[in-house]
C-alpha atoms as one frame of an Amber mdcrd trajectory, in Angstrom:
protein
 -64.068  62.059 -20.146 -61.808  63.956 -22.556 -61.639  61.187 -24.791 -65.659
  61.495 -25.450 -65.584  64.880 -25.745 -62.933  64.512 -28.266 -65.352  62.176
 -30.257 -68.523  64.677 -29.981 -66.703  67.418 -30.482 -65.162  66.101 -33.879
 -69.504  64.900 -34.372 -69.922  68.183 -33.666 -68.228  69.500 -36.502 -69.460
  67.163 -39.093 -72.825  67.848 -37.645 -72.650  71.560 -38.013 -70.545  70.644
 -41.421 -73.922  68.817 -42.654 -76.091  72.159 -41.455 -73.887  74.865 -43.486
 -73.813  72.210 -46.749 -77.473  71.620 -46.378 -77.783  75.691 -46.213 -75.944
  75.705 -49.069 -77.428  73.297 -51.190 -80.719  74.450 -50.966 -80.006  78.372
 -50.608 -76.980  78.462 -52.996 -77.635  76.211 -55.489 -81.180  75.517 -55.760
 -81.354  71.714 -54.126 -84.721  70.094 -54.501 -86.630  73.284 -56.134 -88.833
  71.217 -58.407 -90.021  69.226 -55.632 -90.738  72.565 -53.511 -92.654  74.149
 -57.005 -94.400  70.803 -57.193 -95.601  70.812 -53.898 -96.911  74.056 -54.155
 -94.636  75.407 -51.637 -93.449  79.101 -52.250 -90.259  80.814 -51.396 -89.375
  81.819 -47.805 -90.032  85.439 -46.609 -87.505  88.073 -45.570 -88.123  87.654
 -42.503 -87.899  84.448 -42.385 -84.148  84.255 -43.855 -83.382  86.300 -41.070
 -84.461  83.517 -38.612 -82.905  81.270 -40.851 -79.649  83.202 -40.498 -79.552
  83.205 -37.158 -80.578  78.934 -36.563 -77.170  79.250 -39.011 -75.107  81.335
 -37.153 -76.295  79.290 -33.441 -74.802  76.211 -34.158 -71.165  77.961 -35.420
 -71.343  80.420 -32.193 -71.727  77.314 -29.511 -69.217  75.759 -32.062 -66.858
  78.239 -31.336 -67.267  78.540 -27.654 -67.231  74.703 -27.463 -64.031  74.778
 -29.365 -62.171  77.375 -27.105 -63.343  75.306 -24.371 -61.872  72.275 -25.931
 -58.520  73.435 -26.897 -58.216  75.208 -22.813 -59.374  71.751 -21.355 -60.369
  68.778 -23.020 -62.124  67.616 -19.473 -64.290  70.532 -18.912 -67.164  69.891
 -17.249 -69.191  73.215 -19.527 -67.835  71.504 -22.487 -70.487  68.806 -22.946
 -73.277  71.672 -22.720 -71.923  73.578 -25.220 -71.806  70.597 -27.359 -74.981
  69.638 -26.719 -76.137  72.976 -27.947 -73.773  73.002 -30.657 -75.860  69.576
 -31.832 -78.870  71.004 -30.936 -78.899  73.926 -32.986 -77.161  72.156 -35.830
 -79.869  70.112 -36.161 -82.358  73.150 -35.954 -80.119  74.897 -38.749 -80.654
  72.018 -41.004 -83.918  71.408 -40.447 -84.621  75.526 -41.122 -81.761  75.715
 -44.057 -83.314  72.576 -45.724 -86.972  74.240 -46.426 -88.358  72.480 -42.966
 -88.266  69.103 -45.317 -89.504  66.361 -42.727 -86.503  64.087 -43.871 -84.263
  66.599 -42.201 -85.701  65.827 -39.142 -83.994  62.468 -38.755 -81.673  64.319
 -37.646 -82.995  65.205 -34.122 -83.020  61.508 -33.713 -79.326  61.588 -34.814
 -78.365  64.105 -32.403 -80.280  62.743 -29.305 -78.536  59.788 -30.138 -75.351
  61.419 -30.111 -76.299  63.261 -26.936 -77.101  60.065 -24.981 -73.018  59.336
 -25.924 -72.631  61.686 -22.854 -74.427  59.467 -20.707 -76.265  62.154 -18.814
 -79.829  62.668 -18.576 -79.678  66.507 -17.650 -78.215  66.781 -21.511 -81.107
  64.641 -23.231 -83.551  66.423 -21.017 -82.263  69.838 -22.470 -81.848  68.978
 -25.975 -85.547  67.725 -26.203 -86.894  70.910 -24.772 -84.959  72.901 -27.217
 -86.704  70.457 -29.454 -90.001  70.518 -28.312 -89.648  74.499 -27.852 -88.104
  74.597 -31.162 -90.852  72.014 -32.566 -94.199  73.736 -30.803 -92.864  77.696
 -31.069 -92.115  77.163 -34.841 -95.493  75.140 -35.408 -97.192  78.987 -34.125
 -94.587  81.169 -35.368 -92.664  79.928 -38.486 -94.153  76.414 -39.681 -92.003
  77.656 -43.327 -88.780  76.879 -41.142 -89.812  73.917 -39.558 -92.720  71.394
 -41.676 -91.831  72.879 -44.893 -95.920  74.324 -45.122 -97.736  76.743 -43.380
-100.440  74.034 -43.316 -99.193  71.519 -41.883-101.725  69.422 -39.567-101.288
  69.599 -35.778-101.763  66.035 -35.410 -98.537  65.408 -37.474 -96.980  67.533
 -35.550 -97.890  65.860 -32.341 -96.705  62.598 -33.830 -93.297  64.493 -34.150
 -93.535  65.309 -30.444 -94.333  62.170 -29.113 -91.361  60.674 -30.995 -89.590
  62.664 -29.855 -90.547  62.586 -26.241 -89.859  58.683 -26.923 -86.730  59.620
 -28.732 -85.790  60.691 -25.646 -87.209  58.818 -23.149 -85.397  55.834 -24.775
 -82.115  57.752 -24.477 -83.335  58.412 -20.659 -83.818  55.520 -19.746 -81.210
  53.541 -22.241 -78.713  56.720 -19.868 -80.643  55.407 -16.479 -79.830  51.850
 -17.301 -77.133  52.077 -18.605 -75.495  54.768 -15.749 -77.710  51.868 -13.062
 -75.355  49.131 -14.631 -72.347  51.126 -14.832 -73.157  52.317 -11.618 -73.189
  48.535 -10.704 -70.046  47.611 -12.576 -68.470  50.456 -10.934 -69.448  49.068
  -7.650 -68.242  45.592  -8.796 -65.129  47.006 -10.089 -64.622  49.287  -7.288
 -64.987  46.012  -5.171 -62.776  44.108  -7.928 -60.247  46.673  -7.648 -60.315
  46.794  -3.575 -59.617  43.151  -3.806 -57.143  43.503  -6.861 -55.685  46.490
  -4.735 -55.949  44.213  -1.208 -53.967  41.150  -3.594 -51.817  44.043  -4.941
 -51.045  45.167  -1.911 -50.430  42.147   0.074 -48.761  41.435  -3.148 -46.749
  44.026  -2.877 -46.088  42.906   0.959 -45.034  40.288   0.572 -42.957  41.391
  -2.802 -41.157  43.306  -0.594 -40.646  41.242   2.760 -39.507  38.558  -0.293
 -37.164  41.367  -1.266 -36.241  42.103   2.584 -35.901  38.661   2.848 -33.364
  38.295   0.287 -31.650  41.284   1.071 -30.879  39.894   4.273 -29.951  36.403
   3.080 -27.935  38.039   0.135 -26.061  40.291   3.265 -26.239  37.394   5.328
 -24.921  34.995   2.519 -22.235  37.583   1.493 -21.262  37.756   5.479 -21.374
  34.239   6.055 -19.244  34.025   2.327 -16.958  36.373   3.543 -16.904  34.794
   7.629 -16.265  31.468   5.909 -13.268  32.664   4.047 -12.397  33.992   7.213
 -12.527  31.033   9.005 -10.911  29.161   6.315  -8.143  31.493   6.169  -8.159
  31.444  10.256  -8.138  27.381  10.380  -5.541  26.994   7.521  -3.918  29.648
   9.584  -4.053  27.527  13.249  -3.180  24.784  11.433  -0.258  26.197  10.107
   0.221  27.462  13.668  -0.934  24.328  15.151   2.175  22.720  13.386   4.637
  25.318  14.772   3.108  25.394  18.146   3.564  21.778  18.028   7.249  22.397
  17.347   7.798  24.491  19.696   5.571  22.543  22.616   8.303  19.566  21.709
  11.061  21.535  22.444   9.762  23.501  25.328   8.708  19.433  26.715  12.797
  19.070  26.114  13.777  22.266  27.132  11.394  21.945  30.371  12.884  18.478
  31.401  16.123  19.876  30.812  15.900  22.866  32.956  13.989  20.355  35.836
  17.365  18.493  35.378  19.537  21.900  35.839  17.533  23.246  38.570  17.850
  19.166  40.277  21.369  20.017  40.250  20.675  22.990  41.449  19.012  21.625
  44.534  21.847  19.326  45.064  24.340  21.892  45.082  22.464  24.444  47.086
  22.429  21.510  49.429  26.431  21.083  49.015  25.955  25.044  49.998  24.206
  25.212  52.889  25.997  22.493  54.552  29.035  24.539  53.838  27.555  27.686
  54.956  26.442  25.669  58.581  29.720  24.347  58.879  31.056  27.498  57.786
  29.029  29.518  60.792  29.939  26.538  63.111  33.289  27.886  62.661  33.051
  30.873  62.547  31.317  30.693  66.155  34.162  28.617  66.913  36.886  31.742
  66.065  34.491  33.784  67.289  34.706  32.219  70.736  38.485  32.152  70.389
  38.826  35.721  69.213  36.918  36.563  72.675  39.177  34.729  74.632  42.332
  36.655  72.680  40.521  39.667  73.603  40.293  38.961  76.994  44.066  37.540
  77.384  44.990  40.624  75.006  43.014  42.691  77.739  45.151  41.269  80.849
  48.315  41.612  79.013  47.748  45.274  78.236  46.537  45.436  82.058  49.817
  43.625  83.122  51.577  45.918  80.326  50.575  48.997  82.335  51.269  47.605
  85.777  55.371  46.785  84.508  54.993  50.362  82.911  54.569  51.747  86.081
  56.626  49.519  87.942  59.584  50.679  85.617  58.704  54.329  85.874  59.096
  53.784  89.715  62.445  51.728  89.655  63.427  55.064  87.083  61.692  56.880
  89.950  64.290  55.468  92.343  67.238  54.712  90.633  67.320  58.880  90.188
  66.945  59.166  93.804  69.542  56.296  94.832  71.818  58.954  92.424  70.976
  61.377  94.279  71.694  59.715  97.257  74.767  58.448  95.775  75.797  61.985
  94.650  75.351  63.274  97.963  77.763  60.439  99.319  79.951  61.460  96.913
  80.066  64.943  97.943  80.084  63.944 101.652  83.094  61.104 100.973  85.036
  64.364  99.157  84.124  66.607 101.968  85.177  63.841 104.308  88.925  63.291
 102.743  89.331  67.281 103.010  88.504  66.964 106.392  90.561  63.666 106.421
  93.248  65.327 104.595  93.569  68.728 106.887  93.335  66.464 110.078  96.521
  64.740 108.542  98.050  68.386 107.903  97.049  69.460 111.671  98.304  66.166
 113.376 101.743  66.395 111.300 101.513  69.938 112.732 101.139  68.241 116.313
 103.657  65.897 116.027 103.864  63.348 118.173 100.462  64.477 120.122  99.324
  64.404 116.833 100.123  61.030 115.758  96.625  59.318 117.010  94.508  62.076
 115.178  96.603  61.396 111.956  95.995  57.549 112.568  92.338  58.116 112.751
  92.558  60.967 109.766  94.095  58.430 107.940  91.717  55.907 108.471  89.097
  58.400 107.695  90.904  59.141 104.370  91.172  55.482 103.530  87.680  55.460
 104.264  86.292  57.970 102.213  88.181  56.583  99.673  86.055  53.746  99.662
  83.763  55.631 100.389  84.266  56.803  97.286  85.149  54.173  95.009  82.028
  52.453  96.014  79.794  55.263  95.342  81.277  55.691  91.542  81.050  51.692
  91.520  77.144  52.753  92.823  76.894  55.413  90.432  78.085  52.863  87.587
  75.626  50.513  88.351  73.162  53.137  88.964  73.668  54.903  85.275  73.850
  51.263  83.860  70.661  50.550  85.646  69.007  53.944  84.728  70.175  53.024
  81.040  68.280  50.310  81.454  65.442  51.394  83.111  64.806  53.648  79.896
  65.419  51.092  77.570  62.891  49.635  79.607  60.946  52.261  79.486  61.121
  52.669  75.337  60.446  49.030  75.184  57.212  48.859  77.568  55.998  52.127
  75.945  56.316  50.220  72.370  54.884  47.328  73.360  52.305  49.090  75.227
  51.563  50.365  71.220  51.947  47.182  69.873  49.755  45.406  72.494  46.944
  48.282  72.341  47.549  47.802  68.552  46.815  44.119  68.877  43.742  44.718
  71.499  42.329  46.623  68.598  43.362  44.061  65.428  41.322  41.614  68.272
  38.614  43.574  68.258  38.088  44.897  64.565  38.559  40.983  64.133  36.059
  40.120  66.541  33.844  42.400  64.634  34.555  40.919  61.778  33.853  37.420
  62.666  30.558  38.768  64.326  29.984  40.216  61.174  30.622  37.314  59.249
  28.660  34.734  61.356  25.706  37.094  60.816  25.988  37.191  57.134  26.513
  33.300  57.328  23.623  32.558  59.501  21.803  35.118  56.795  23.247  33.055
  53.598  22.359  29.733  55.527  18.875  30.638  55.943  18.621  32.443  52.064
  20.318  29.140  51.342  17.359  27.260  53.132  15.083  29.843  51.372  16.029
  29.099  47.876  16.734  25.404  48.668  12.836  25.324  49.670  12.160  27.603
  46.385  14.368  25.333  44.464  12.780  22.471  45.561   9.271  23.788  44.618
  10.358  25.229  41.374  11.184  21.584  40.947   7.740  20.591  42.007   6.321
  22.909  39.785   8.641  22.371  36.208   7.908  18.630  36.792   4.201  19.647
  36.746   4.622  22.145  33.780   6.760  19.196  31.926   3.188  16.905  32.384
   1.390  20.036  31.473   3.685  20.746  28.137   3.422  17.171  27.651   0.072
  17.469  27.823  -0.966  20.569  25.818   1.583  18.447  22.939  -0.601  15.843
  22.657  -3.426  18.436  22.850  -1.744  20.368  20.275  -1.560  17.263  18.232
  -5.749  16.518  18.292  -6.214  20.451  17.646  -3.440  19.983  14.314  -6.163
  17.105  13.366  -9.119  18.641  14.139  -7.925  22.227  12.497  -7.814  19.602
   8.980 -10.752  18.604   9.400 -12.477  21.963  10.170 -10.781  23.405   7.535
 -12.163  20.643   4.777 -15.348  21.284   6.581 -14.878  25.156   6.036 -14.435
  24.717   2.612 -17.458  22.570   1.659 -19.478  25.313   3.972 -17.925  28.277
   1.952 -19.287  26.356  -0.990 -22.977  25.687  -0.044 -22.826  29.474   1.117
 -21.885  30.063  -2.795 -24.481  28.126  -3.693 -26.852  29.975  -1.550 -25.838
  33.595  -2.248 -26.476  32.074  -6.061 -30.325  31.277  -5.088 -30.555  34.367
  -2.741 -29.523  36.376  -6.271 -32.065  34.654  -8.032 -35.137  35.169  -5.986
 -34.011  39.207  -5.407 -34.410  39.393  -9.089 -37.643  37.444  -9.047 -38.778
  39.775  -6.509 -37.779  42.981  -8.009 -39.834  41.503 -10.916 -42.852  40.700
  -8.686 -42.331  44.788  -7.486 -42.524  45.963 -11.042 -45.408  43.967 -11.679
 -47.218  44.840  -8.808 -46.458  48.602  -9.905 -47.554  48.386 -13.382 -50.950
  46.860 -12.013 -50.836  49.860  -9.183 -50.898  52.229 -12.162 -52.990  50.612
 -14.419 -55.692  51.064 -11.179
């Protein structure tokens, strides 16, 4: 649209160019005189010029407005009017500035030609009623301005009309067909361009699922490039670590059968044990059985301890007594010999009478002097028994200590031995306990020795296998190279399909 208006409006300037050249050749300088003088035809009137100024000024005035138009918007939709009056009117200026000559009107044909460059009827339609107007009006009112003559024939001018009615019926209808096929070709291009847009699109589609497509194989290759390094890394890694757990299964296999050795020992000296700890409690009942008896001897001896104790303090009892006795025998036997001796005194006194009594008081005398001599010899053995009764006495009363002593050494060791056969008969069965724990710790090492022995040759197919995965690793990591190479090449041929696709959206 702006690029035909462009075009006419530049036509339009030459066109109006031609009219004010024209005006001036013929009203400036005198064009084509001799051929007006010839023809008889006479200079035009005053009024007349006036007209003729004003067909001259028309064309420049819808020049003007056409070019204000232009220079605002080269798209307007007034601007093809105004151009088509600017044409219009140019033509009508040249045909009026060049003396009405009938060669100037070729140039009605020129402009409807021109006109039908718009492609629209309404314009045609217009210009050839200006025309016809222009053509019928001037025929009555100035025939100078428009055949040259003010006699020119009717008939002629009618000829004039009708080609120009066919002037523009053939720019009608070359406009109807021509708007019918474009109308046509626009309907086939429309469709063309649905379909090129439909292609585009699913063009475009699939441009970018491709692109999708390969962004998710390029992140998937670059993930899968990066797992496989992983796993390369990882597998060189277990088999390094396959190696060294192999190592170390070895020696835990020796270290294992070793220890199932130690703990075999183990068992057969926490056998040696517990038989020592039965026989150990078997004696230990044994002195505790003989520490009871002791207890119960110890017991009757402290019983028969107290019993002498008392028997002594009695004899002691006595033995003062039998001194007392003896004392008083004493006293009496003195008592007796001063009785003795005073009967002596009397019956000396008496004389002969006398003599009997002194007999008998000497008899007396003689026999408290036994009397008395026995009771010192009964006081001597009484003191030496009394001495002895309290040495007695101190010894009894020690021994009684000693004894009680010993009673309770029998029993603190009778608790002891209970004691100890109850910690025995504990460490015989903790003995039996960890001889049965022993045992199954055996059971159980000798099944973790097969086990070791079995996770070593285990160890040894994973070492292997590890190899091999790892070879395998590496010819995966570089297929995956090879693949993130493709996946790089097709993103790049589908951002190309995307431009394309574009370019072809914006050439639409």
């Amino acid at each position: 649209m702006s690029q035909r208006n462009q075009i006419i409006f530049l036509i339009s300037i030459i066109v109006v160019g031609i009219s004010i050249l024209v005006h001036l050749l013929h009203r400036v300088f005198g064009f084509l005189d001799t051929y007006l003088l010839l023809r008889g035809i006479t200079e035009i009137t005053a009024p007349l010029q006036m007209l003729q100024n004003l067909f001259f000024i028309l064309p420049l005035l819808f020049l003007a407005i056409s070019a204000v138009l232009y220079y605002r918007d080269k798209s307007s939709k007034r601007l093809p009017l105004f151009l088509t009056l600017t044409l219009t009117f140019a033509s009508i200026s040249t045909i009026a500035g060049g003396d009405g000559l009938v060669e100037y009107h070729f140039s009605i044909f020129m402009v409807i030609a021109f006109i039908t460059f718009f492609n629209s009827i309404k314009l045609v339609l217009i210009s050839a009623i200006i025309f016809a107007v222009q053509h019928f009006g001037g025929y009555f009112f100035f025939p100078r301005l428009l055949c040259g003559t003010d006699d020119y024939y009717f008939s002629l001018l009618m000829i004039h009309a009708v080609y120009l009615i066919l002037m523009s019926g053939a720019g009608v209808l070359l406009i109807h067909f021509k708007n019918r096929s474009t109308i046509q070709l626009e309907q086939q291009k429309e469709e063309q361009r649905q379909k090129a847009n439909e292609v585009v699109e699913q063009l475009t589609r699939t441009a970018e699922l491709v692109l999708e497509s390969v962004r998710q194989l390029k992140e998937g290759s670059q993930e899968s490039t990066k797992a496989s390094q992983d796993i390369a890394g990882a597998i060189t890694e277990l088999a390094s670590g396959a190696e060294v757990q192999l190592k170390h299964a070895e020696q835990s296999e020796k270290l294992i059968f070793t220890m199932s050795e130690g703990i075999n020992e183990i068992v057969h000296r926490t056998k040696s044990v517990s038989q020592s700890s039965i026989d150990t409690v078997s004696g230990a009942i044994d002195g505790q059985d003989v520490i009871g008896k002791a207890t119960v001897q110890m017991t009757s001896i402290f019983q028969a301890f107290k019993e002498m104790a008392n028997v002594i303090d009695q004899l002691e009892d006595r033995s003062i007594k039998i001194g007392q006795i003896v004392t008083a025998i004493t006293e009496i036997s003195n008592q007796t010999n001063l009785l003795a001796l005073n009967a002596s005194i009397e019956a000396a006194r008496a004389g002969e009478h006398g003599r009997g009594f002194a007999v008998v008081a000497d008899e007396v005398r003689k026999l408290s002097a036994q009397t008395e001599t026995s009771t010192k010899e009964i006081n001597a053995i009484i003191q030496d028994i009394q001495k002895e009764t309290s040495k007695a006495v101190e010894l009894v009363s020690s021994n009684e200590k000693e004894v009680f002593s010993g009673r309770e050494a029998i029993a603190s060791a009778k608790t002891m031995f209970d004691q100890i056969v109850s910690a025995t008969k504990g460490v015989e069965t903790q003995l039996s306990e960890m001889l049965a724990t022993a045992q199954e710790v055996v059971s159980h090492s000798q099944s973790v020795g097969s086990s070791v022995s079995d996770m070593t040759k285990i160890t040894k197919k994973s070492q292997a296998s590890s190899e091999d995965i790892a070879s395998a690793s590496q010819q995966q990591l570089a297929s995956v190279e090879v693949l993130q190479s493709i996946s790089s090449s097709l993103a790049d041929l589908g951002e190309e399909l995307n431009q394309l696709t574009s370019r072809m959206k914006e050439q639409d």
